[in-house]
N, C-alpha and C positions, 0 to 999 in steps of 0.2 A: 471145921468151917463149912458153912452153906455153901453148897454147888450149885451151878447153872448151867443146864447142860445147853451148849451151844450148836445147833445142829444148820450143818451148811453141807448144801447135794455138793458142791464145786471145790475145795480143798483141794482133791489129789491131783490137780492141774497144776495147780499154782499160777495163774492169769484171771485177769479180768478182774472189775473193781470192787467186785462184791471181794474176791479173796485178796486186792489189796488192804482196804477198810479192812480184814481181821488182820494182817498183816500191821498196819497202823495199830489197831487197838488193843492188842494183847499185849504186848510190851507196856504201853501205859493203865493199861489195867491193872497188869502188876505191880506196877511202881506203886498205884493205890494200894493195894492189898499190902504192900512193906512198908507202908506210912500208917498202916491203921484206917485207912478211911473207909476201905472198901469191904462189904461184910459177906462179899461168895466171890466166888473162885471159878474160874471158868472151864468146862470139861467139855474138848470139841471132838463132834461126832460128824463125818462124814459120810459119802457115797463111795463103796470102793466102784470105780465104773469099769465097768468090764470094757468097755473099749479105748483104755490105754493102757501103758503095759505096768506089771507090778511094780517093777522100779526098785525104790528104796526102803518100803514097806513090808514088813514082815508081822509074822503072828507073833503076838506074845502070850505069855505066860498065864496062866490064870481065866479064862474063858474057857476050858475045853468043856465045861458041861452046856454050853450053847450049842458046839457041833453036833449033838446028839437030836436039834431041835432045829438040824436045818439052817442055822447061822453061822458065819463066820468074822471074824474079828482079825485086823491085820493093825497095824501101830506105825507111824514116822511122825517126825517133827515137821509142824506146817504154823506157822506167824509167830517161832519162835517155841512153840508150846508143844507138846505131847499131843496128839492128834490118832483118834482111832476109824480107823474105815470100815466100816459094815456091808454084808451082803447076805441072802438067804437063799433060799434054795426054794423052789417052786415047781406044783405040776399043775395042770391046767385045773384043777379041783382048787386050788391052794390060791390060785391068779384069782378064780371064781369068786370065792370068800373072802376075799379081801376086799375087793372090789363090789361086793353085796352089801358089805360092812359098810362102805364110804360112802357109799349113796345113798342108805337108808339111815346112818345115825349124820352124816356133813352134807348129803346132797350132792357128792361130787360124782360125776359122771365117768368114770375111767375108761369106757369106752372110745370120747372123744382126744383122748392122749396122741400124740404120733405114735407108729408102731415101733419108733428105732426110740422111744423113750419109755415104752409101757414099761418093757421088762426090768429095764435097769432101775426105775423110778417104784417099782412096785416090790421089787427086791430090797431096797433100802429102806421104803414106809413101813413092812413087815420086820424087818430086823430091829431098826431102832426103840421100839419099844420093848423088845425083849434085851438088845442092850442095856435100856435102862433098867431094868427090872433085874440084871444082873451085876449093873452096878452095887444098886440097892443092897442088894442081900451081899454083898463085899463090905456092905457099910459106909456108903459114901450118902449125902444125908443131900440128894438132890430134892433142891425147894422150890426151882424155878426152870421150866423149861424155853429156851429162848430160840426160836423156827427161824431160819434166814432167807427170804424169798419164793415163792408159789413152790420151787421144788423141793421145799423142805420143811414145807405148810403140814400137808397129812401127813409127816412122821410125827410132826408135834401135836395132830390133832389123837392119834393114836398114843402117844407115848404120857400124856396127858389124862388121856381116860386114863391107861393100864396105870398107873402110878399116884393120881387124883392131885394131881398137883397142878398149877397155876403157867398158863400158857401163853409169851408176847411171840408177836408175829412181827419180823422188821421186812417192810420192801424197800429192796436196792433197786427196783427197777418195778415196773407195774404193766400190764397188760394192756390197761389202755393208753399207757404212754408209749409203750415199745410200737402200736398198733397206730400212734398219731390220731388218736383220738379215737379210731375206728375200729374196735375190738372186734370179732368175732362171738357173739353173744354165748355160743356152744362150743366157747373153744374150754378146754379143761383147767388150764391156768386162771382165765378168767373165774371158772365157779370157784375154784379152790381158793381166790385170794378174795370174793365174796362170802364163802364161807368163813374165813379169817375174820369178817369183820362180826359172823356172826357165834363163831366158836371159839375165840380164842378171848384170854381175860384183859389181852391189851393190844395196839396196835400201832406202829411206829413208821416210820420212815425215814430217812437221810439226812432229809432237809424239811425244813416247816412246810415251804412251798409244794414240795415233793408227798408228803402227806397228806396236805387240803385236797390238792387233785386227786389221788388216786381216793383216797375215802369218800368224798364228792360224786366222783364216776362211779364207783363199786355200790354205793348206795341203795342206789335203785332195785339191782341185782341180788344184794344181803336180806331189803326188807323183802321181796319177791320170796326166795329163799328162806327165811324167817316167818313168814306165813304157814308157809308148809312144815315146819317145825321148828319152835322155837329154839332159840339159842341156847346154850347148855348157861351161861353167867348170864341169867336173868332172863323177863322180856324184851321184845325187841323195841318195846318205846321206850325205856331207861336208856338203852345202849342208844339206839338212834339221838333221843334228847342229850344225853354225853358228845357224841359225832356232831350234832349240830353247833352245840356249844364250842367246840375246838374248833370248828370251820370260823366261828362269828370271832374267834382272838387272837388278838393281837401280840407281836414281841421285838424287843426292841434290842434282841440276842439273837443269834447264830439258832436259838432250840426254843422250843416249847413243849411243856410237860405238862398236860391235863388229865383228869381222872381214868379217860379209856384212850387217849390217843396221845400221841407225841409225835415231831419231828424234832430230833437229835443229831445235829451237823458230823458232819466227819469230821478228823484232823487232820495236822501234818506236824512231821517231826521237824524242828527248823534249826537244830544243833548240826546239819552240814550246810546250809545254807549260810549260819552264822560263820563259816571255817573258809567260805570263798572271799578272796584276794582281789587285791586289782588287776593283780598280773593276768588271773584266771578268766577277769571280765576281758582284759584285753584280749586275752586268745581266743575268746569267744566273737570277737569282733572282726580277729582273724579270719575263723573259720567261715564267720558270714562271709564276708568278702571276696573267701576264694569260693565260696560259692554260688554267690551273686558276682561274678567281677563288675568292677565299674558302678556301682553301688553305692551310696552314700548312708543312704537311710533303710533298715529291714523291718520288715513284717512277719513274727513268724504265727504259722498257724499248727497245730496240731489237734488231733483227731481223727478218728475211722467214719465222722459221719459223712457219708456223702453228702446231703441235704446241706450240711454246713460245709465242706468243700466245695460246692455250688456257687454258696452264697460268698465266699471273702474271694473265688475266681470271680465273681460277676463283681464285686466293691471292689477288687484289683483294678481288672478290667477297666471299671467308667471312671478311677482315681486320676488317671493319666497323667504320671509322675514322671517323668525319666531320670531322678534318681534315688527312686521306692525301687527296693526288690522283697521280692515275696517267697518265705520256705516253707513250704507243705513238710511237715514231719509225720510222721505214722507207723504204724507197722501193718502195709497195707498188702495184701494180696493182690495175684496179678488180676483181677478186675477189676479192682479200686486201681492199682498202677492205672492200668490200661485206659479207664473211666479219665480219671485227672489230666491224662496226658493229652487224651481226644480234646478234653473240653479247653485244655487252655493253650494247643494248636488252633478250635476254632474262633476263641476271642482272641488271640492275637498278640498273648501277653508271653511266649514264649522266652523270648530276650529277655524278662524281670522276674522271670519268676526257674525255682528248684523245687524238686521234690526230691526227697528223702524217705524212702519208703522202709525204712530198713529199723528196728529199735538200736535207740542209740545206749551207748554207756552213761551210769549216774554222772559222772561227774562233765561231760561232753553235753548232755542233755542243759545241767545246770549255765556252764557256761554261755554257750548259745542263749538260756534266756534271758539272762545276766544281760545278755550285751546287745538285745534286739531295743530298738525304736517303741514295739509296740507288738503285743503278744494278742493277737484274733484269736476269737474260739465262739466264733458261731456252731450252734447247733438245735437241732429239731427237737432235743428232747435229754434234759441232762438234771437227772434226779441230784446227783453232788457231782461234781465237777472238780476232782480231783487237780486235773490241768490247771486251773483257775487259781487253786490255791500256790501251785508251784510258783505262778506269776505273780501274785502277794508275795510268797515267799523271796522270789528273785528282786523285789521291790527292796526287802529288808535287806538283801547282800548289798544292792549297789548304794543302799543310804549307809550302811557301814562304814564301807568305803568310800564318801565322798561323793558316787557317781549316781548320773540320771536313771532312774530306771524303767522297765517297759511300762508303756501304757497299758493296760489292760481292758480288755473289751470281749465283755461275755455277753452270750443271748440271754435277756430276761424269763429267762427260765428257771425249775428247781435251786439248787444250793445260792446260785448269784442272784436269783430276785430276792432273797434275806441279808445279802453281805454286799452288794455295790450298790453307790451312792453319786449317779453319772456328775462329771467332771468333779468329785469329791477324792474317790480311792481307784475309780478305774469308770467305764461306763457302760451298760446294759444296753444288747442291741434290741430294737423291737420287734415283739412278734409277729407276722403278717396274720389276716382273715384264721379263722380255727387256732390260735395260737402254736401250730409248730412247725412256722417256716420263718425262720429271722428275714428278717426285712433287707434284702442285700443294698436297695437304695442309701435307707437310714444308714447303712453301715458304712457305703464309701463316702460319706459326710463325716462320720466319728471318724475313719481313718485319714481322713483329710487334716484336722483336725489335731488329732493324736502326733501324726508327724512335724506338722508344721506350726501349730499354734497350740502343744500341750499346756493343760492351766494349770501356775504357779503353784507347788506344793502336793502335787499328787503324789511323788516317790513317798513321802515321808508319812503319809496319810495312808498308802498301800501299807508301808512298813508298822504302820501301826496297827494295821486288818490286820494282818499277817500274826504279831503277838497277843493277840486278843485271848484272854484267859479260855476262851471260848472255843478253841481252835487247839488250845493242848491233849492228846490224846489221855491223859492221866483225869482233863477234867470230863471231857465226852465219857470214859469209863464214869464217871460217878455223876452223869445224866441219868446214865442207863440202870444206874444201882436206884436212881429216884424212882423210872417206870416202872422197875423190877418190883419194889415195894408197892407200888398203885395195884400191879397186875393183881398180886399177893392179899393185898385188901379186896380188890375185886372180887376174887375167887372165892373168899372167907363169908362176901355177903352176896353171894351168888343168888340166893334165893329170895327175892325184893317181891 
């Protein structure tokens, strides 16, 4: 069977939502692959990162002719699947040439790297292509290399030459969004995910929205960069005329698939969503209560953004409810604690409002959203929105059973400017001036609103987002088998 070697710097953590997305989609990936539908197989290669400890990883069997060449190879299970971690060995000769390499065949600057990411970052881009290349001669018939994010860009720009095979690039997250628009023009990330649009055979993102922007922003940068040497799949006016083309279209789905770009939504698993009770919403209604006492109606909000912690404390704030209570959930560090706690001692809302700093359990998480009024999730900048989907999803538990479900209110940003449709399935807050600061005004009107006067039929219309063919992880896997093919064709007529 065709392989696809999946390479992601972030694995051996296990956190953050690029490593939940493979977490979501390797289980339905497979399900594809035992129905027949799907025609490669996934082979994930990681960062082993020297700065957490080995853990559960160990070396296996079959690589010992790499350690002669300065590689290492360690193996554990990470989104259900076999997963191997690479490292190499370097001397400042070795840092040199690699780094000569990138600049003059991608342009990328390694220079500009932080120095607590050069080594570990420059260790993994060397290794993985000698990984693959050891696959290879095992006999494994990799056809497609798939890069997950700027830090795992130049292994696939590298593992691509060595092996001549066809190479998509997906951002979870982009430089100029992380940046709020305001990149650092010499930062290394930035050139690397400019080079992506000029090195690699395809180019992807999370969500539609999450794609236009970062290809949109990256542009300027790719052709700049493209001048000084063309792109390896083609000129840069075919690729650009391709990129403009996917900025000008339109979809009326979760995804879009064009000849060099795509954005391809996340999923979510909804077979425990579908297993929650009434009982369970009622506990959940419990635990608000004793957390709010005195409380009638809850808001919950989650999220690490500050920007959007801001924003539903100030739409708290001017709601002026007294019997709204508001729960910050997070898993937030003592700055963020500290941050939250200043800010809603000095608007005053201390009495209606908890925070929960702490990650909660699946099934305590579920229940809580089951049984809120109305689930806030403003934020400055949300390529998919994981959270978002869980609140569709808790839409579809309480219409199971009978019961109203939260409102749902996401910033018109990434995944939710493609999937809400205001007072239809939940409602999008507005962006302010530079799009990425939600409009905390516009918000405490939608919450006003959501509590007191929600429009007829939204649980049932969430619950429907919620099941949308589009949203199953089994079918997102066989998006991504569609741009796997695009890439594939690309690469084949590289030379236009």
């Amino acid at each position: 069977m065709k392989k696809a070697l999946f390479i992601h710097a972030g694995l051996q953590q296990q956190e953050g939502s690029a490593f939940q997305y493979a977490a979501g989609l390797m289980p339905g990936w497979r399900k594809a692959i035992s129905s027949g539908r799907h025609e490669f197989e996934p082979i994930l290669v990681a960062m082993r990162d020297p700065g957490l400890p080995i853990g559960n990883i160990v070396e296996p069997d079959g690589f010992e002719g790499l350690t002669d060449r300065g590689v290492r190879v360690f193996a554990s299970a990470r989104a259900r699947e076999k997963c191997f971690f690479v490292e190499s060995k370097m001397g400042e000769d070795g840092k040199a040439e690699l780094e000569k390499t990138l600049l003059e065949k991608f342009g990328v600057e390694c220079q500009n790297l932080h120095p607590k990411q050069a080594a570990a970052l420059l260790s993994f881009w060397k290794a993985v292509p000698l990984f693959a290349r050891a696959l290879c001669e095992k006999g494994e018939e990799i056809a497609i290399i798939d890069a997950n994010d700027w830090a795992a860009f130049p292994a696939g720009f590298l593992a691509s030459e060595t092996l001549g095979k066809p190479l998509s690039c997906r951002f979870h997250s982009g430089e100029c969004g992380r940046a709020l628009g305001r990149p650092d023009p010499d930062s290394a990330a930035l050139q690397i995910e400019a080079a992506a649009l000029c090195h690699s055979d395809y180019v992807q993102a999370v969500s539609v929205h999450e794609a236009k922007f970062e290809i949109g922003s990256l542009m300027p940068h790719a052709k700049k960069m493209a001048g000084a040497k063309p792109g390896r799949a083609g000129d840069w006016k075919w690729r650009e005329g391709q990129f403009e083309r996917f900025l000008l279209l339109e979809s009326q789905e979760a995804s879009l698939v064009a000849q060099c770009a795509a954005g391809v939504n996340a999923g979510i698993n909804l077979e425990p969503w579908r297993e929650v009770r009434a009982g369970a919403i009622a506990e959940g209604r419990d635990t608000l209560a004793k957390l709010l006492p005195g409380k009638e109606m809850f808001i919950v909000y989650s999220g690490r953004d500050w920007k959007g912690a801001d924003a539903i404390l100030d739409a708290f704030a001017s709601l002026r409810n007294a019997k709204a209570g508001l729960l910050l959930l997070g898993e937030f560090d003592d700055a963020h604690y500290a941050y939250c706690s200043s800010r809603i001692s000095k608007l005053g809302i201390g009495g209606g409002t908890a925070v929960h700093g702490r990650e909660l359990e699946d099934g305590m998480e579920m229940e809580i959203l089951c049984a809120a009024d109305a689930i806030a999730l403003p934020s400055s900048y949300a390529p998919s929105d994981p959270d978002a989907l869980k609140a569709l999803a808790a839409n579809l538990s309480c219409e199971t059973n009978g019961k109203k479900g939260p409102v749902l209110i996401a910033s018109d940003t990434g995944g939710m400017h493609d999937i809400l449709s205001n007072g239809i399935n939940g409602f999008k807050i507005p962006m302010g001036p530079g799009g990425f600061a939600p409009d905390a005004g516009k918000l405490a009107g939608i919450l006003k609103m959501a509590i007191d006067e929600p429009p007829a039929g939204m649980t049932a219309a969430a619950a429907q987002t919620a099941e949308r063919q589009s949203f199953n992880w089994q079918s997102v896997s066989l998006r991504i088998q569609e741009t796997y093919r695009k890439a594939i064709e690309n690469h084949a007529n590289a030379k236009r």
